[in-house]
C-alpha positions in Angstrom: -34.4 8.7 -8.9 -32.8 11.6 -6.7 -30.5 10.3 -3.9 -32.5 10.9 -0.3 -31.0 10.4 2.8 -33.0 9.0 5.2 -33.6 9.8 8.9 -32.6 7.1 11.6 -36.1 7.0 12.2 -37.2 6.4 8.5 -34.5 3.9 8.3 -36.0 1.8 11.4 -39.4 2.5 10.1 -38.0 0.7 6.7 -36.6 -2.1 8.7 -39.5 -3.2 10.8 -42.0 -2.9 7.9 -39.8 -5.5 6.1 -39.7 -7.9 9.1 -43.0 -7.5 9.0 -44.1 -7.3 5.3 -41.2 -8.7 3.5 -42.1 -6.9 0.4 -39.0 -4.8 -0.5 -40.5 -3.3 -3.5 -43.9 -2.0 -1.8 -41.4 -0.1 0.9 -38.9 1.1 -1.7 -41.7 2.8 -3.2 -43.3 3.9 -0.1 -40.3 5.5 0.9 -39.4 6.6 -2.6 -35.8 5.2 -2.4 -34.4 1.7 -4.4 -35.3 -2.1 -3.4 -31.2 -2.1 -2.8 -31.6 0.4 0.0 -34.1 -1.6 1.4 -32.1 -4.9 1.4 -28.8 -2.7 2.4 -30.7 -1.7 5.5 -31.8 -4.9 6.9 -28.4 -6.4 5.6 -26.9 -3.3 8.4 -29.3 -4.0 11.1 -28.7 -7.9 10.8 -24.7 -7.1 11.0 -24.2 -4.2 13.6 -27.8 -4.2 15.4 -28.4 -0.7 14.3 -29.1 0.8 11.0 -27.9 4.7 11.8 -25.9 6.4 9.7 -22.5 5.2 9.6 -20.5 8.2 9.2 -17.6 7.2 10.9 -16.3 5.3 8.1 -16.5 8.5 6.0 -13.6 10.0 4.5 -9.9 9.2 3.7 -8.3 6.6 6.3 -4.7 7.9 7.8 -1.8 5.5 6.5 0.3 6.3 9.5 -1.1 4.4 12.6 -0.6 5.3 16.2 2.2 3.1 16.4 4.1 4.6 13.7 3.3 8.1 15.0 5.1 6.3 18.8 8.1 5.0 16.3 8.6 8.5 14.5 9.2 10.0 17.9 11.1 7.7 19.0 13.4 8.1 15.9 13.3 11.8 15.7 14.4 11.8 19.6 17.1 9.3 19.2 18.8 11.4 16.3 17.8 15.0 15.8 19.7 15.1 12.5 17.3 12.8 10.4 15.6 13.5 7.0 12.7 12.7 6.0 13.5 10.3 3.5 15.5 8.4 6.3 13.0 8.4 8.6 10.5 6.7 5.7 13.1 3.8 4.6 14.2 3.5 8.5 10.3 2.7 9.7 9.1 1.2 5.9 6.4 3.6 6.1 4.4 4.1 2.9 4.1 7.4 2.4 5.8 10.6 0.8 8.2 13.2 2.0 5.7 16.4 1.8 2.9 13.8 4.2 5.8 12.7 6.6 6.5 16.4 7.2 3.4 17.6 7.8 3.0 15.0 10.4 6.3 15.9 12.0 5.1 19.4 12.1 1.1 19.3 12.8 0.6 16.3 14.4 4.1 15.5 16.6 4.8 19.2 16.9 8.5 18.9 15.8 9.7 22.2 14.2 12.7 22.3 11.6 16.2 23.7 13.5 18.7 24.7 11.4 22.8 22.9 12.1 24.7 24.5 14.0 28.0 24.1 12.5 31.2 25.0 14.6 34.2 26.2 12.7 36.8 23.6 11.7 40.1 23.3 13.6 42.6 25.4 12.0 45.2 23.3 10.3 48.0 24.5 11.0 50.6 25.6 8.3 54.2 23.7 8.2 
């Protein structure tokens, strides 16, 4: 059987017909999609009172949260000077160098700036 994605409107039209029917089978092959789909969509409607697409649970989920974005800042404005690597074992965060820096970069809008280094004092020669 070929995956089919359903319109909202066949998905409520799946729903009601098993409130009504309560024949899973009969409406799975109505519909030409499994007896799971059927029970998943009830299951959805029962839980979150709609059975539209989800898709905002699609995708990868970020590991940094808001808050650690606030703490990065914070950090990165308290002492200029800070590698990455500091910056992960300061805050615990779990993630790696190459992800913290394209945070810093895209997402906070920090940009690299070299040292400026000022010349030593000259020692003087006895």
């Amino acid at each position: 059987m070929s995956k089919k994605i359903l319109t909202n409107d066949e998905r409520n039209r799946i729903v009601e017909a098993y409130q009504r029917m309560g024949k899973a089978r009969i409406l799975a092959q109505a519909y030409n999609v499994s007896e799971r789909t059927v029970f998943r969509l009830v299951a959805q409607k029962k839980n979150t009172g709609s059975v539209e697409l989800q898709t905002s649970k699609r995708g990868r989920k970020p590991k940094i949260s808001e808050n650690d974005l606030k703490k990065i800042t914070e950090t990165i404005t308290e002492e200029p000077d800070i590698t990455l690597q500091e910056i992960i074992d300061k805050l615990h965060l779990e993630c790696k160098i190459p992800s913290i820096c394209k945070i810093i970069r895209h997402k906070l809008g920090f940009t690299r700036k070299k040292k400026v280094y000022t010349p030593a004092k000259e020692i003087s020669q006895k």
